[in-house]
C-alpha positions in Angstrom: 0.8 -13.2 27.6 -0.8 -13.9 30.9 -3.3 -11.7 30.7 -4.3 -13.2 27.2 -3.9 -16.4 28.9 -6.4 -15.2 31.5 -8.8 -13.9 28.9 -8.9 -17.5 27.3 -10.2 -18.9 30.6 -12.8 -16.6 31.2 -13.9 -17.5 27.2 -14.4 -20.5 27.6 -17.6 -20.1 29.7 -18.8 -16.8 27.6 -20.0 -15.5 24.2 -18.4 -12.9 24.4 -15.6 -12.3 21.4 -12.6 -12.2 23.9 -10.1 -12.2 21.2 -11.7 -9.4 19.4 -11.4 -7.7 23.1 -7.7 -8.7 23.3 -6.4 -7.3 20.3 -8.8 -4.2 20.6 -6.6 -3.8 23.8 -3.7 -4.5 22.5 -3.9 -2.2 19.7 -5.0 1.0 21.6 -2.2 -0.1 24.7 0.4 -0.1 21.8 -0.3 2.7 20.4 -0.2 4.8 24.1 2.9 3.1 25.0 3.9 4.9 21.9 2.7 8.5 22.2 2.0 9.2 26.1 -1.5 10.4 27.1 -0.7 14.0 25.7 -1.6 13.9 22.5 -4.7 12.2 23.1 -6.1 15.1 24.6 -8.5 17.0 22.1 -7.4 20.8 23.5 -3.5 20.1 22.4 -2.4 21.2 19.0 1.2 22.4 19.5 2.0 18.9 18.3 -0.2 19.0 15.3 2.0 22.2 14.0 4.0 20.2 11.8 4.2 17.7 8.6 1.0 16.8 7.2 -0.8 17.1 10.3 -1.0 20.7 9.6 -3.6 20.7 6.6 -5.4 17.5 8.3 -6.1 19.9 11.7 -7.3 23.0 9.9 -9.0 21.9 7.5 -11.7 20.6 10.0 -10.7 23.6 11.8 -12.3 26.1 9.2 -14.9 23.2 8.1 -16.3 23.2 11.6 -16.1 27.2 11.9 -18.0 27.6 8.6 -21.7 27.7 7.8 -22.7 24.6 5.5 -21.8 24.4 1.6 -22.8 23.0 -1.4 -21.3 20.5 -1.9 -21.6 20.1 1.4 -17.3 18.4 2.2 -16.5 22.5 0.6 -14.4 24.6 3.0 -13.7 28.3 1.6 -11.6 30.3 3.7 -9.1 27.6 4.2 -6.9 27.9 0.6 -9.0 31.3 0.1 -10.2 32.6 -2.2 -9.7 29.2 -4.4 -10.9 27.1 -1.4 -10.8 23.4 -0.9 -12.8 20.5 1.2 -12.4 18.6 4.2 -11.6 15.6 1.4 -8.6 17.3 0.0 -6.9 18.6 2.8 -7.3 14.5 4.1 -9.0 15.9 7.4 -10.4 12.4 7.9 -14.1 13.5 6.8 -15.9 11.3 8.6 -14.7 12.4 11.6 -15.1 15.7 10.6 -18.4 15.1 9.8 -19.6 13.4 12.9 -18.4 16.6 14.9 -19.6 19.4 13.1 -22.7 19.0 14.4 -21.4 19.5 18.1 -19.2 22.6 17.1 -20.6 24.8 19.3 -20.2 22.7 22.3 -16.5 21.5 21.3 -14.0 23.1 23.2 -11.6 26.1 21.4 -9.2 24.7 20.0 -10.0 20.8 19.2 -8.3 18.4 17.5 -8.8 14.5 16.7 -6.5 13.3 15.2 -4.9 11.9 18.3 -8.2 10.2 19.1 -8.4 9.2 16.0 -4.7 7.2 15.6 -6.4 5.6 18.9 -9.4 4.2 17.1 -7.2 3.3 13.9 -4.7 1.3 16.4 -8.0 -0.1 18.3 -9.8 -1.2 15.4 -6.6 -2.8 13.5 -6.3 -4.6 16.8 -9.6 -6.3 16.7 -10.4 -6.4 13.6 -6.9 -8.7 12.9 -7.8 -10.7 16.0 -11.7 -11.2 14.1 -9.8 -12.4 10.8 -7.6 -14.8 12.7 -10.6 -16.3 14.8 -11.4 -17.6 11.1 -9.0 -20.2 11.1 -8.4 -20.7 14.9 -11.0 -20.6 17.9 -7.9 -19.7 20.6 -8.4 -16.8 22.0 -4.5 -16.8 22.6 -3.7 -17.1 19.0 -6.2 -14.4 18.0 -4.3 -12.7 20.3 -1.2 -12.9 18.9 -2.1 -12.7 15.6 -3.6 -9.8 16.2 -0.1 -8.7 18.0 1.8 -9.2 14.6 -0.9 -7.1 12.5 -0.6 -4.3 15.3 3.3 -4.4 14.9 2.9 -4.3 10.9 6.2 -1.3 10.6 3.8 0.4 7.4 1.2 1.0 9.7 3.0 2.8 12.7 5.0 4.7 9.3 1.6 5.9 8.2 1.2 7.6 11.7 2.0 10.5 10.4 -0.6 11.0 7.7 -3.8 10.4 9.9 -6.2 9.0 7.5 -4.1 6.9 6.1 -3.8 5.2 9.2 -6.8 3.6 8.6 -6.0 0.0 7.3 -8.7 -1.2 9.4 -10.7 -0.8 6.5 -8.3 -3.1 4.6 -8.8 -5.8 7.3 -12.8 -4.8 7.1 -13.4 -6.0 3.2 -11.1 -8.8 4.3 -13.2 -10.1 6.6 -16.2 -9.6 4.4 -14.1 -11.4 1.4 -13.6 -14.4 4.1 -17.4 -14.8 5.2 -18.9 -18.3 4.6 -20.4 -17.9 1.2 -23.3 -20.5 2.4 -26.3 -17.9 3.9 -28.2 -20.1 7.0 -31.7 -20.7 6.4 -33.9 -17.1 6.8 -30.2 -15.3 6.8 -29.9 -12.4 4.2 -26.8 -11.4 2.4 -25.0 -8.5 4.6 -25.4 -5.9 1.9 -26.0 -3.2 4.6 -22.1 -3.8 5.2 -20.6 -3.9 2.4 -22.5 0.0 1.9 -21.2 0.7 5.1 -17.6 -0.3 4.5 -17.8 1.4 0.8 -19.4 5.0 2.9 -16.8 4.7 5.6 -13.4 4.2 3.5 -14.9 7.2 0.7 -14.9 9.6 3.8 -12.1 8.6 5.1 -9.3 8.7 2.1 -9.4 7.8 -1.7 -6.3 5.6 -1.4 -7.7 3.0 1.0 -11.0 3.1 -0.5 -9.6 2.2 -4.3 -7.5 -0.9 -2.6 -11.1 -2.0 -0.4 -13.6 -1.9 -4.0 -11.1 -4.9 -5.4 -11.3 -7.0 -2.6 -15.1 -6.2 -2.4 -15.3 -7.8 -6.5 -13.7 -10.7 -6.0 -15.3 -11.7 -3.4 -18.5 -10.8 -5.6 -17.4 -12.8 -8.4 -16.3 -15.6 -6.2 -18.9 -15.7 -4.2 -20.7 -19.4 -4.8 -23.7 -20.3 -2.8 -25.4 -16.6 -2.5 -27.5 -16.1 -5.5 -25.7 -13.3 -8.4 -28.5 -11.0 -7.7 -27.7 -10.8 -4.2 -24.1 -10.5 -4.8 -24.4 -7.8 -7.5 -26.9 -6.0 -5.0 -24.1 -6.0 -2.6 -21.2 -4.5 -4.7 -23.2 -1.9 -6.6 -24.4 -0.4 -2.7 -20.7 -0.4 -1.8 -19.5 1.3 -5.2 -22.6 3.6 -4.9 -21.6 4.2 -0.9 -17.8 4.8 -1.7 -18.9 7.2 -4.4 -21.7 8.9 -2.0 -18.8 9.1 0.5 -16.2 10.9 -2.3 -18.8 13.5 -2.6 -19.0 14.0 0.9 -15.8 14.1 1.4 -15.9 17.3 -1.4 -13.5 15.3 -4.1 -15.5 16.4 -6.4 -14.9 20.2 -6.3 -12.1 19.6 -8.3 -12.4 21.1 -12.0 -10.1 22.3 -14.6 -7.3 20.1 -16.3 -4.7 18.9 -14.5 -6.6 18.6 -11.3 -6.9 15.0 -10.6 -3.3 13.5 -12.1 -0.4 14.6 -10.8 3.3 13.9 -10.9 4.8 11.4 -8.8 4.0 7.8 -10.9 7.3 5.7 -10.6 9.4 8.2 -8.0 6.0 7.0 -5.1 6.8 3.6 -6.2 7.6 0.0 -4.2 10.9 -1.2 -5.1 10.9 -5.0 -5.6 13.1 -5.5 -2.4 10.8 -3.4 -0.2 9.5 -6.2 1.8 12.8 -7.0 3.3 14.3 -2.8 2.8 14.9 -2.2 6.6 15.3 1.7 5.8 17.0 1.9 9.5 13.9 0.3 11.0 15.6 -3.0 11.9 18.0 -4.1 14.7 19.0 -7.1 12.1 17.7 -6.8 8.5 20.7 -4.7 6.3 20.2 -1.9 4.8 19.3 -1.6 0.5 19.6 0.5 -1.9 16.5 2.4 -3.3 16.5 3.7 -6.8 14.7 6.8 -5.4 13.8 8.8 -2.6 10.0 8.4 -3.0 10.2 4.7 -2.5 11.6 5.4 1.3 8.3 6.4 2.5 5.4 5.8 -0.3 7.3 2.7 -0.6 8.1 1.3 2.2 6.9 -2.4 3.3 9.6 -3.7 5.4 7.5 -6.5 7.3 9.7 -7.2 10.4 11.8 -10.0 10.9 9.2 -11.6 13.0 6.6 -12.1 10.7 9.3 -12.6 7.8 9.9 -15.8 9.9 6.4 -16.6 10.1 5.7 -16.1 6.8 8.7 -18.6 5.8 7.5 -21.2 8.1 4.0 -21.0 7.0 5.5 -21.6 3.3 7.4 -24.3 4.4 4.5 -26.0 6.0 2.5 -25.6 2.9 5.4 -27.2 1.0 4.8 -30.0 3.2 1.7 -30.1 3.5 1.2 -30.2 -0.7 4.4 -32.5 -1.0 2.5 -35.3 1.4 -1.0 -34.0 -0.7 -2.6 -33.9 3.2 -5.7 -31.2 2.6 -7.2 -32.5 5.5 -6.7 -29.4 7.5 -7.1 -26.9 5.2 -8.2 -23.5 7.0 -11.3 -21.1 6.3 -8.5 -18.5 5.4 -6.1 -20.1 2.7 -9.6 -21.7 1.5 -11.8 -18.7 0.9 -9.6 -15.3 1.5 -6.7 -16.8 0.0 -8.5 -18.2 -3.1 -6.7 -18.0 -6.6 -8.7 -14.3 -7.6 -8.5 -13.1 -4.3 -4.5 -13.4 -4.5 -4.4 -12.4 -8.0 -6.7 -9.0 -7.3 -3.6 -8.4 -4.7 -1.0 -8.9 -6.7 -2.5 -6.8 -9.6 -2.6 -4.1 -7.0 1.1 -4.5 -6.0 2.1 -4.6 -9.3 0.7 -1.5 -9.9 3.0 -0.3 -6.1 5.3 -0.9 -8.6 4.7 1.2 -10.9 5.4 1.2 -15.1 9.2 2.2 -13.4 10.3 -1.3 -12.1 13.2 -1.2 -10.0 15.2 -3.5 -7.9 17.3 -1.8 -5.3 19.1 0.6 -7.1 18.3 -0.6 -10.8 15.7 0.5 -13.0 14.7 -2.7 -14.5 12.3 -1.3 -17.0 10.2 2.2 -17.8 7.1 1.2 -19.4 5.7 4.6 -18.7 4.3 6.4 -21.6 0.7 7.5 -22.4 -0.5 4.9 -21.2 -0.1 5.4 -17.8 -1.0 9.1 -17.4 -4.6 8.4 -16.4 -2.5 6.3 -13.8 -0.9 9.5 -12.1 -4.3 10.1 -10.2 -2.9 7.9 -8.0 0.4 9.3 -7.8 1.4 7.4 -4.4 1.4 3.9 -6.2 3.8 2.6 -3.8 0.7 2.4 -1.2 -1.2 -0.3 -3.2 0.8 -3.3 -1.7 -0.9 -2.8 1.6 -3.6 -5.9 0.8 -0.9 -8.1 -0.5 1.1 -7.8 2.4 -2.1 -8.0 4.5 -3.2 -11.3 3.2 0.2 -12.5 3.3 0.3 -11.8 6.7 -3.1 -13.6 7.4 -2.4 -16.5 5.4 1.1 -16.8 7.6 -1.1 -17.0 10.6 -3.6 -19.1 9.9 -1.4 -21.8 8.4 0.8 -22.1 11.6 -2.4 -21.6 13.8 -3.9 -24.9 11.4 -1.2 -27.1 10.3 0.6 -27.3 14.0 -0.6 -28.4 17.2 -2.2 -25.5 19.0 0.6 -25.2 21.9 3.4 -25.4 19.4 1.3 -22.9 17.1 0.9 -20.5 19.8 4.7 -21.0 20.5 5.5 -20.4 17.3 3.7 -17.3 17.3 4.7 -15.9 20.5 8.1 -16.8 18.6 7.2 -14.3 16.3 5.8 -11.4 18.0 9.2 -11.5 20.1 11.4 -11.3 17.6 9.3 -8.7 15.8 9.4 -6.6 19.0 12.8 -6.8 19.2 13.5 -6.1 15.7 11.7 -2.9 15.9 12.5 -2.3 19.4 14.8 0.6 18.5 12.8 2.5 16.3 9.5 2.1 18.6 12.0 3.8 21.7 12.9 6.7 19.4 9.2 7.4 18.6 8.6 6.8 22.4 11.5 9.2 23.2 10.3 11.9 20.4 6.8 11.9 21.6 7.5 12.2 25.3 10.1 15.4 24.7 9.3 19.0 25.0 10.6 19.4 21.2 7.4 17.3 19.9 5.3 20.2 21.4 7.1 23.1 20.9 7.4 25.1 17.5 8.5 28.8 17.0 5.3 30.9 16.0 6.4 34.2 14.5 3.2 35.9 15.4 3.6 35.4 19.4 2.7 39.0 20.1 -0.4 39.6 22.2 -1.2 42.6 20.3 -2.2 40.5 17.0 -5.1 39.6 19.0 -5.7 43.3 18.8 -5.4 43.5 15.0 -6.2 40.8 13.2 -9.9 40.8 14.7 -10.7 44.1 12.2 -10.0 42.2 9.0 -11.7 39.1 6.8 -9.0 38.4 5.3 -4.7 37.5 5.9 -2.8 37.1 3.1 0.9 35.6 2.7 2.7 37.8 0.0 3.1 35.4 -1.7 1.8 32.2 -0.6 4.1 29.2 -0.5 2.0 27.9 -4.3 3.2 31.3 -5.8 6.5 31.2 -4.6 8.7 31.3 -1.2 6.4 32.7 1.8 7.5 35.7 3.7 6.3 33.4 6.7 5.5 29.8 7.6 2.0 29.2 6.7 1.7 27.2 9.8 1.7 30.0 12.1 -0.3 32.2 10.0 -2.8 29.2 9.6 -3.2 29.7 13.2 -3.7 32.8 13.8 -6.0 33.3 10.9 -8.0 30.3 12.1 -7.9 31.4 15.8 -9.7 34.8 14.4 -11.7 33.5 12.1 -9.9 34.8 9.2 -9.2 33.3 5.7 -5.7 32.8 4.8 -4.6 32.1 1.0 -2.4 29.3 1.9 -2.3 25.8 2.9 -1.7 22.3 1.6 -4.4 20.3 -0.3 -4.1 16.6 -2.2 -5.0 17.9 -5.9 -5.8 21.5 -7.0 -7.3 23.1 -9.9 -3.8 23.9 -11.7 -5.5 26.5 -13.8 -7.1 28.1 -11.3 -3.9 28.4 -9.0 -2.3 29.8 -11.6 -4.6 32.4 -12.3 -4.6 33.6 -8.9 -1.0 34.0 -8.5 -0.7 36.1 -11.6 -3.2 38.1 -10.2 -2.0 38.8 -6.9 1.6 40.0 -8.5 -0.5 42.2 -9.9 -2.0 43.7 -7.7 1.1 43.9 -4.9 3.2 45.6 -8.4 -0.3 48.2 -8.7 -0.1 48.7 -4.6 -4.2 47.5 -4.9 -4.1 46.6 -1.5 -7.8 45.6 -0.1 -9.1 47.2 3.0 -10.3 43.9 4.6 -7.5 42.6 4.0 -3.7 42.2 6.1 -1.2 41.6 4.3 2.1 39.7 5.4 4.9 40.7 3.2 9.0 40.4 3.0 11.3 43.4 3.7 11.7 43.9 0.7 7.9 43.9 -0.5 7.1 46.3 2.0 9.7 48.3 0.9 8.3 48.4 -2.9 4.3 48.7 -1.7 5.5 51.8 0.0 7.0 53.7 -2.4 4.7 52.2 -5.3 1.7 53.1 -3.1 2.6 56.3 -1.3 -0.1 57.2 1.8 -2.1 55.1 0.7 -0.5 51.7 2.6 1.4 51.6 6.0 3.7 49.0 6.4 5.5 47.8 9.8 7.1 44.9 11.3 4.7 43.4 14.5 6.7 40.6 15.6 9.9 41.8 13.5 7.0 40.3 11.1 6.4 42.7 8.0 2.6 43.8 7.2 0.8 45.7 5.1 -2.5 47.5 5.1 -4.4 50.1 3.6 -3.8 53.6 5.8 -7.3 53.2 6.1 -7.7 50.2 7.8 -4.5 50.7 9.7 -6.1 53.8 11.5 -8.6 51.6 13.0 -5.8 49.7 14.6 -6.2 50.1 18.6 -3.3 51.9 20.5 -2.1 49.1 22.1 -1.3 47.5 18.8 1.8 49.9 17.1 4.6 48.6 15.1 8.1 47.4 16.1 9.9 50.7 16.6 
């Protein structure tokens, strides 16, 4: 607080956006306090060995190893020999992108993703504190605004999937949506950013991009004062630029039937009581009932009890506000981001968090699904679309305290709210502070620890889990092979991908049964097998394929290639 009191001084007697600078700060200082410096540096990965973080580092791993494809977001040896791209394996594209170029100069390993929950965090930070400055010129109450959108619970939840981290880019068509429809004299209509905002959230992740295009509409269709062509000009460059950015991102590899849906529609869903559905996150709030599993994570929204209370004072100073009919104060928020489309658009989108399975807590107050909604199940994850409600909730809250009260009893009000939020979530922000600082957050057990599979993986193209965890239970994690076949530059017929040709996957399972029954073992190729799959490729195949445990891990390989292996390499005895 004092240093945002400090900052307000020096404002005063500058152009320069200090609030924007404050919640920039804030955001990034948040999000160290959080993790510690460690995974912020770009040569760790032992912490990027588990959940989804997995397919999000080696996906640009083999996309930055590879030579360019067409399309050009395609990466082949990850997923091999189906393949994938940097888009489906949610790798953050744009990112990977912007560093493919500098491959070769990139240290060995490299990740981002660290970096890149930095720049989410950053950019949430000042791009809240922008919005606020909307209603209020106070650097302090941009400030604290800002504070409240940083400690937003769904955000720091989506830490874990990286690109989805990005609801900056929410905040971004937000603050577009909330521009001053009248253009100054000689002023053009900004449709270089509304391209750039549609380019940016198609390589970055389909989700966040299908929740930006609605806000982008309405504020098209709403738009009085710029002329219709400039309008129109402006959404058709960002629809064009989100769709560029899809095919970028490789999304549109995908072919067969059944790529694109998937199942998922109603158990990813938003139960009704989400908003206030703790889920253990609260030092106050009690605990609900869910009617399913999927809504504890796709579905959860729990605000916080500080913003809760600033939401319900902001309501009841509307109520007063329309009960003595005083509109003398209305703010550029409520008045232009808040407008009647604007807030329907949201809700339309939070209806369909929902899902065609309503429920409330543990009831299922309707299933509409039905054929209907199968085109639906592309987005599977429905619960995710009440993000931009809960967003311009959140921004109407703030700038109808920071409007309708005095500012020193808004920014007390405020500073109110950030407290109690902070110590609502102060519990589950010291566990996350606790798990990222301990040795366990770094550690993971890697079967293939041996120094000698430096000496024999380097002599094939290929490693191949027998079978891989799509065609049944892996003989090995495909985490630790993923590793060591990216380490060597290998392919490795595993991984985890958004959507998948279903056909295709299919296909290629059948097929490699057959050829592990037939003992058709390629020479290229290493293959990682169970006990008891070594045990029937030996006496299927004869001579003809050596298996052995390296590791107490069981491999086989044609006698062929295994009598290239160097000296220093022999089995387990």
């Amino acid at each position: 607080m004092l240093t945002t009191l400090a900052i307000a001084r020096i404002s005063r007697s500058s152009r320069v956006p200090w609030g924007v600078v404050a919640g920039a700060i804030i955001g990034g200082a948040f999000l160290v306090w959080l993790t510690g410096p460690r995974p912020l540096d770009p040569t760790n990965i032992n912490w990027v060995m588990t959940g989804d973080w997995v397919p999000h580092h080696f996906g640009w791993a083999y996309f930055r190893a590879e030579p360019w494809h067409w399309p050009p977001g395609t990466v082949r040896g990850y997923y091999a020999p189906l393949g994938t791209s940097i888009g489906l394996t949610d790798s953050v594209p744009i990112a990977a992108y912007l560093l493919k170029p500098l491959a070769a100069w990139l240290p060995q390993p490299f990740q981002y993703l660290g970096l890149w929950l930095l720049l989410c965090y950053v950019l949430q930070g000042a791009l809240a504190a922008r919005l606020v400055s909307r209603s209020s010129p106070s650097v302090v109450v941009q400030a604290l605004g800002a504070t409240l959108f940083v400690l937003l619970p769904t955000l720091l939840a989506r830490v874990g999937h990286a690109a989805l981290c990005a609801h900056w880019l929410i905040l971004w068509a937000m603050l577009l949506a909330s521009r001053s429809p009248a253009l100054p004299p000689g002023r053009r209509f900004p449709v270089a950013q509304w391209a750039a905002l549609g380019l940016v959230s198609g390589m970055t992740q389909p989700y966040l991009a299908a929740m930006v295009l609605p806000v982008l509409l309405v504020a098209t269709i709403t738009g009085a004062g710029v002329p219709v062509a400039a309008r129109s000009a402006a959404m058709a460059s960002a629809v064009v630029a989100t769709l560029t950015g899809f095919w970028l991102s490789g999304l549109f590899v995908l072919q067969g039937a059944g790529s694109l849906a998937s199942g998922g529609l109603g158990y990813y869903s938003m139960n009704l009581l989400a908003p206030i559905s703790p889920f253990g996150w609260s030092a106050v709030m009690p605990e609900l009932p869910i009617a399913g599993d999927g809504q504890a994570y796709e579905g959860f929204h729990y605000l916080g009890l500080g913003i809760l209370l600033l939401i319900a004072t902001g309501a009841l100073l509307a109520w007063r506000a329309r009960r003595d009919r005083d509109t003398t104060r209305d703010a550029p928020i409520p008045a232009r981001l808040c407008a009647p489309a604007m807030v329907g658009i949201c809700l339309l989108m939070a209806a369909f968090a929902v899902s065609p399975t309503i429920t409330f807590g543990r009831w299922v107050l309707a299933d509409l699904n039905g054929s209907w909604s199968a085109p639906l199940a592309t987005f599977r994850s429905s619960g995710r679309f009440f993000w931009p409600l809960a967003y311009l909730t959140l921004a109407w809250a703030v700038a109808t305290v920071a409007t309708r009260l005095s500012r020193p009893v808004a920014i007390a009000a405020m500073s109110v709210a950030v407290v109690v939020q902070a110590a609502d979530l102060h519990a589950i922000h010291e566990d996350r502070r606790r798990t990222t600082r301990g040795t366990g957050f770094y550690a993971w057990t890697n079967p293939f620890a041996s120094s000698r599979w430096a000496a024999i993986v380097p002599g094939y193209a290929h490693l191949t889990l027998v079978p891989p965890p799509h065609c049944g239970a892996a003989p090995q994690p495909y985490e630790a092979a993923m590793r060591l076949a990216s380490q060597h530059g290998l392919t490795l017929n595993a991984g985890v991908i958004a959507r998948g040709d279903v056909g295709a996957q299919r296909r290629y399972c059948a097929d490699l049964d057959a050829r592990i029954d037939d003992a058709r073992l390629e020479a290229d190729t290493l293959y990682v097998v169970s006990a008891a799959g070594a045990a029937a490729l030996t006496s299927v195949a004869g001579e003809r394929v050596v298996c052995g445990q390296v590791d107490a891990v069981w491999v086989c390989t044609t006698a062929q290639a295994h009598a290239r292996w160097p000296a220093a390499a022999p089995f387990d005895p």
